[in-house]
C-alpha positions in Angstrom: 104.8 21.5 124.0 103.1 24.9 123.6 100.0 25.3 123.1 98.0 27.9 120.7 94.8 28.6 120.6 93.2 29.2 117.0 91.3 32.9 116.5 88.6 32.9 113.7 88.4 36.0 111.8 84.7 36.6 110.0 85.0 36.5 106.3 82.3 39.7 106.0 83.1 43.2 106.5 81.3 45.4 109.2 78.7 46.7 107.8 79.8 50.2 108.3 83.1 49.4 106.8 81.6 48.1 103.9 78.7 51.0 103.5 81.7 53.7 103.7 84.2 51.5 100.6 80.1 51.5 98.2 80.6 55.2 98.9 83.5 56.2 97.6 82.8 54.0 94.6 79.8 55.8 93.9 81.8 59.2 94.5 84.3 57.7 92.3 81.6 57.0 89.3 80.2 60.5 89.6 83.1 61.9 89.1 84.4 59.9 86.0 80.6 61.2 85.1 81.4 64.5 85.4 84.3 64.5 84.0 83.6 62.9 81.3 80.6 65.3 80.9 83.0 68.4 81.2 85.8 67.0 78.5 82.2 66.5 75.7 81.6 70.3 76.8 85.1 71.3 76.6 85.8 69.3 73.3 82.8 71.0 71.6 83.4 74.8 72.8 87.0 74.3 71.7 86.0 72.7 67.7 84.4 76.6 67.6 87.3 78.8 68.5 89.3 78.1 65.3 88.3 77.7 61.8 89.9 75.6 59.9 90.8 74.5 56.5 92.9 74.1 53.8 95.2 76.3 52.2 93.5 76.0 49.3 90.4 76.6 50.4 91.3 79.6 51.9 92.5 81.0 49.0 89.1 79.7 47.3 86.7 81.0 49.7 88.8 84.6 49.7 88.5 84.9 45.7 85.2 87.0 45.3 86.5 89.1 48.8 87.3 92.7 47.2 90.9 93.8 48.5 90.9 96.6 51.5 90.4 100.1 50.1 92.7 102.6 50.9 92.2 105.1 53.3 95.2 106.7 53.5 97.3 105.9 50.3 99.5 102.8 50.7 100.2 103.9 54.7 96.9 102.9 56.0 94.5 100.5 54.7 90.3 100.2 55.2 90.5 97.2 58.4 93.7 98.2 59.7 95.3 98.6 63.0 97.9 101.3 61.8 100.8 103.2 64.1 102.0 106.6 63.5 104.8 107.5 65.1 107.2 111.0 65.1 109.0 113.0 67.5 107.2 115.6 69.0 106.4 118.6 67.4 106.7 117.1 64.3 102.7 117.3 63.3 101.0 113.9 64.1 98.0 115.8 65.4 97.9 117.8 62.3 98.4 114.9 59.9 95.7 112.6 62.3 92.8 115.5 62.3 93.6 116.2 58.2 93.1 112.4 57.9 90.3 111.8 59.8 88.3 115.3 58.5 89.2 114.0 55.1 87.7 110.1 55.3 84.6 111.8 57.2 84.4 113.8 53.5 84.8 110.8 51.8 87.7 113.5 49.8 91.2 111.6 49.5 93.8 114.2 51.2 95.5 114.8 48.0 98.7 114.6 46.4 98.9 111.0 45.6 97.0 109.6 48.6 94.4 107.7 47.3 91.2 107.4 49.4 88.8 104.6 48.1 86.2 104.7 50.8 83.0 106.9 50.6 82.1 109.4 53.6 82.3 107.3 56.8 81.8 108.4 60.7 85.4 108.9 62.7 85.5 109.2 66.0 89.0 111.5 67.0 89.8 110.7 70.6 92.0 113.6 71.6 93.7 113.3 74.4 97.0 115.5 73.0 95.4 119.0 72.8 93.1 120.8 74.8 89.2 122.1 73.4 91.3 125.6 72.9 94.4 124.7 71.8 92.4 122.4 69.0 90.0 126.2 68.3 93.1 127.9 68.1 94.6 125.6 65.2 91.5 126.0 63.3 90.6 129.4 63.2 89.1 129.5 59.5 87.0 127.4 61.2 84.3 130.0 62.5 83.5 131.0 59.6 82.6 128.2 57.1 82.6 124.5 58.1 86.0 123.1 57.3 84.8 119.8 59.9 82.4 117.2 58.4 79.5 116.3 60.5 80.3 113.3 60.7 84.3 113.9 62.3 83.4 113.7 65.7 86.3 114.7 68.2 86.1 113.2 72.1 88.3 114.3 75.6 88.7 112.7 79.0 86.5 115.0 81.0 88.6 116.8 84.1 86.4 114.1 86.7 87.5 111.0 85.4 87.5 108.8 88.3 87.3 105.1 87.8 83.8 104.9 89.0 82.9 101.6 91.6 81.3 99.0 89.0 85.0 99.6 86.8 88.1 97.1 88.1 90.7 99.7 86.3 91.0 103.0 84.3 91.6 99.9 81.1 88.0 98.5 82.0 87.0 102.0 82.1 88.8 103.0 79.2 87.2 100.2 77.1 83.6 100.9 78.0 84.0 104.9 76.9 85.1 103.7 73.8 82.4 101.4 73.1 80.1 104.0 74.1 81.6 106.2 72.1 81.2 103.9 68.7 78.0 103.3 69.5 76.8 106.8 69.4 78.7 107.9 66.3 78.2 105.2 64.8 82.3 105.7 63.7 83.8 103.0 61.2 87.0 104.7 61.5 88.5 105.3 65.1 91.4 107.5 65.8 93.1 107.9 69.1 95.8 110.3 69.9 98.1 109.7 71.6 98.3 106.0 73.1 101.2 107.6 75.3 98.1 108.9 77.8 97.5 105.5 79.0 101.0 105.2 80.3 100.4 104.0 84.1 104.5 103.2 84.4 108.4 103.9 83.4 107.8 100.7 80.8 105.4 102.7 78.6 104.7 99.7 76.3 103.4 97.7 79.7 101.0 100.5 80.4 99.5 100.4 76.4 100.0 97.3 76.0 96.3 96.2 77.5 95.0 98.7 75.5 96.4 97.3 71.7 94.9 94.3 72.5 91.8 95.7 73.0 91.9 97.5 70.1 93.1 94.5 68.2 89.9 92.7 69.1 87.8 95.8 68.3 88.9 95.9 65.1 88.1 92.0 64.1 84.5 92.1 66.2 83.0 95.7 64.4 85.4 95.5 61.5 86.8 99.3 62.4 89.8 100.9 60.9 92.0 102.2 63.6 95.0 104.3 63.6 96.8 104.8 67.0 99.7 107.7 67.2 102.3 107.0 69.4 105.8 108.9 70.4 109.3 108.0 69.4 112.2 108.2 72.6 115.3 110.7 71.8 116.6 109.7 68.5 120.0 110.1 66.2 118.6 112.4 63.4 121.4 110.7 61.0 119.9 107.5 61.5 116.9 106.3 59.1 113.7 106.0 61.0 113.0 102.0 61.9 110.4 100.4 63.7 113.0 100.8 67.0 112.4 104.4 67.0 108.6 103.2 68.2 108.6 103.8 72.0 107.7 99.7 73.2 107.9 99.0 69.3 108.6 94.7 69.9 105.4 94.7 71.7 103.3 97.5 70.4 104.5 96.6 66.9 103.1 93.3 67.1 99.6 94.6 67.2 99.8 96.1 64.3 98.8 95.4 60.4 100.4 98.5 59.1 102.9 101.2 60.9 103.9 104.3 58.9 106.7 107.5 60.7 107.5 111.0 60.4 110.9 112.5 60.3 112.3 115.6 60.2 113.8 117.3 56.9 117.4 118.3 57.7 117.6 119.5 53.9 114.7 121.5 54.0 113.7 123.6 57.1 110.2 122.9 57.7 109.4 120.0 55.9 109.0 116.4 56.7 108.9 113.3 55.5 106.5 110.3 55.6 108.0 106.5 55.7 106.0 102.8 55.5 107.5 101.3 58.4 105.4 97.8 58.1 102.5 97.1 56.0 100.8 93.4 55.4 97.7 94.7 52.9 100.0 96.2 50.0 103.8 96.7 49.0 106.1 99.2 50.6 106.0 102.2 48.0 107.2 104.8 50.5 110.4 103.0 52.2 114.1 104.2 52.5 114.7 104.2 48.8 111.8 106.7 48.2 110.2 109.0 51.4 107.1 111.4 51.0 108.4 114.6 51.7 106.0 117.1 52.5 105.3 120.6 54.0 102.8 121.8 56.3 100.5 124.5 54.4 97.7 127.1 55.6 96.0 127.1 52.4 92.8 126.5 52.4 92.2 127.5 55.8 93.2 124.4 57.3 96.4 123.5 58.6 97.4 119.7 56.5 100.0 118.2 54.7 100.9 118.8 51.1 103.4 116.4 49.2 105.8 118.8 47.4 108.4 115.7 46.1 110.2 112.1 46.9 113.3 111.4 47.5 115.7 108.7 49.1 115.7 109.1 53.0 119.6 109.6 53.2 119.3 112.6 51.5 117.0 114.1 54.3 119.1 113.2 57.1 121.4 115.2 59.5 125.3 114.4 57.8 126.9 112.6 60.6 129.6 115.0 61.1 127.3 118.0 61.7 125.2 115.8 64.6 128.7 115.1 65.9 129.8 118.6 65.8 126.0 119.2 67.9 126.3 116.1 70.1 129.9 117.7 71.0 128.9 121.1 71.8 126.4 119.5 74.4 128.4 117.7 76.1 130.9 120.6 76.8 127.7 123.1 77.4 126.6 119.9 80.1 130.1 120.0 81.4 130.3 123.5 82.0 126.7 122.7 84.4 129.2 120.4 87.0 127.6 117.6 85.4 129.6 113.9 86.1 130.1 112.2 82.8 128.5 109.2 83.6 125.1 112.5 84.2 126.2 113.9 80.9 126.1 110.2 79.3 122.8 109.0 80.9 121.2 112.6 79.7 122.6 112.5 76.0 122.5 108.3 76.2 126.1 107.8 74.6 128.6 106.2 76.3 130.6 107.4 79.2 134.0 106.9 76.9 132.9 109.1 74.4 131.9 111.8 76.7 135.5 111.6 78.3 137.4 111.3 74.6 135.7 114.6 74.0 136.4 116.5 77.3 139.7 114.9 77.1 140.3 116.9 73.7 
């Protein structure tokens, strides 16, 4: 019979052992402690990011809150983050500087542009025309004071480095402008156009930082803002739409109120003026009825003047006529040894239609 031989094993842990399993139970406790600790902080700084209460309430506590004035008629409203858009050369500059000279007057710009702030600072960041080019507009200018003194007009200097304690030309950016409000003291800010902070081919990608910015800026020192931006090549027999923004579905978002200017293709030298979105009012100025207008000298500075309103359609370029155009440049592009698929990519229609009309 075999025989085994019986091995007692101690019923107590080596002390070590034992000393290292307290350990990591205390480690253990400290950090439920912590965490629990964290989650109290956590809960309580969250419970003050959003305020919150009924709908009713809302509509209570808003009652005795007057409505925004206007500060531009029913385009742009006292508050607002507002977009103007046009093609170029179509007199965004012009219309920007006759706006902002005219709030800085406290003086609505006339017609039926209602204005129902009194004088307030604006602060015109230019960074479209040069310090002569913006002399040369305004030569009247030397003689008498067509400028408030409180329309204040800034430029990028030519040394504009990002300097060491800046990340990016957006931190940058950002800390000009604040310095800029603060020693105005400007209400209403102005920047033309938002196209200079393009860093990219995706133009929207390269404002985009920047409308949030502004978006916040507005909220914080309760600022009116309008921000001019370009439209891409467009089809002048097409109404104007909120596409014809360059980066519109993300620029657009940004945005309380949005307002364009077209071109009059049934009378040379006028324009018209179109709500695109607004949230403070109704759309008075929409497809049905555009502001046309005309630029005049009178007065010794260059602005808009309403002369009538009118349905959109009747403004536009008749379809056949831009087709007769749109033709013509594709043969003239032809003529250059362009490929189709160059003539299509330069004139963006479709490679098919420029070989229907070769064909012909």
């Amino acid at each position: 019979m075999a025989k085994y031989t019986t091995i007692s094993i101690p019923l107590s842990r080596p002390p070590g052992v034992e000393q290292l399993r307290q350990d990591i139970r205390d480690t253990n406790d400290r950090i439920r402690k912590a965490e629990g600790e964290l989650n109290w902080h956590r809960a309580d700084s969250a419970a003050k990011l959003l305020h919150i209460q009924t709908g009713q309430q809302w509509i209570e506590g808003q009652r005795q809150v007057p409505a925004p004035r206007q500060l531009f008629g029913p385009f742009w409203a006292e508050g607002e983050l507002c977009l103007l858009f046009a093609d170029t050369n179509m007199g965004k500059t012009l219309l920007a500087v006759q706006l902002g000279n005219a709030i800085s007057w406290g003086q609505p710009v006339g017609g039926p542009f209602g204005m129902g702030v009194h004088d307030a600072a604006v602060l015109y960041l230019d960074f479209e025309l040069s310090a002569k080019q913006f002399e040369l507009r305004y030569p009247d200018a030397h003689n008498r004071s067509l400028f408030s003194k409180r329309f204040y007009r800034a430029e990028l200097r030519s040394y504009h480095d990002v300097p060491p304690a800046f990340k990016n030309m957006d931190e940058y950016m950002v800390a000009g402008i604040n310095y800029a409000l603060k020693e105005t003291g400007a209400r209403v800010l102005i920047i033309d156009n938002i196209a200079c902070l393009q860093r990219d081919t995706g133009y929207a990608g390269g404002a985009l930082p920047l409308m949030q910015y502004l978006n916040g800026l507005k909220l914080k020192q309760k600022l009116s803002i309008l921000v001019l931006a370009h439209t891409p090549k467009r089809r002048p027999h097409q109404p104007l739409t909120r596409d014809d923004l360059h980066g519109s579905k993300l620029l657009m978002n940004f945005a309380d109120s949005a307002f364009a200017i077209g071109e009059s293709h049934a009378l040379p030298g006028h324009r018209y003026l179109k709500q695109i979105k607004q949230r403070s009012g109704a759309e008075v100025y929409g497809a049905d009825n555009v502001c046309v207008c005309k630029i005049s000298p009178e007065g010794g500075l260059l602005h808009y003047e309403v002369t009538d309103e009118a349905p959109e359609s009747e403004h536009l370029r008749p379809l056949n006529a831009d087709a007769s155009q749109l033709h013509g440049q594709i043969l003239t592009l032809h003529t250059q040894h362009l490929s189709q698929r160059q003539i299509a990519a330069r004139l963006q229609v479709s490679v098919g239609l420029v070989n229907k009309v070769l064909n012909k």
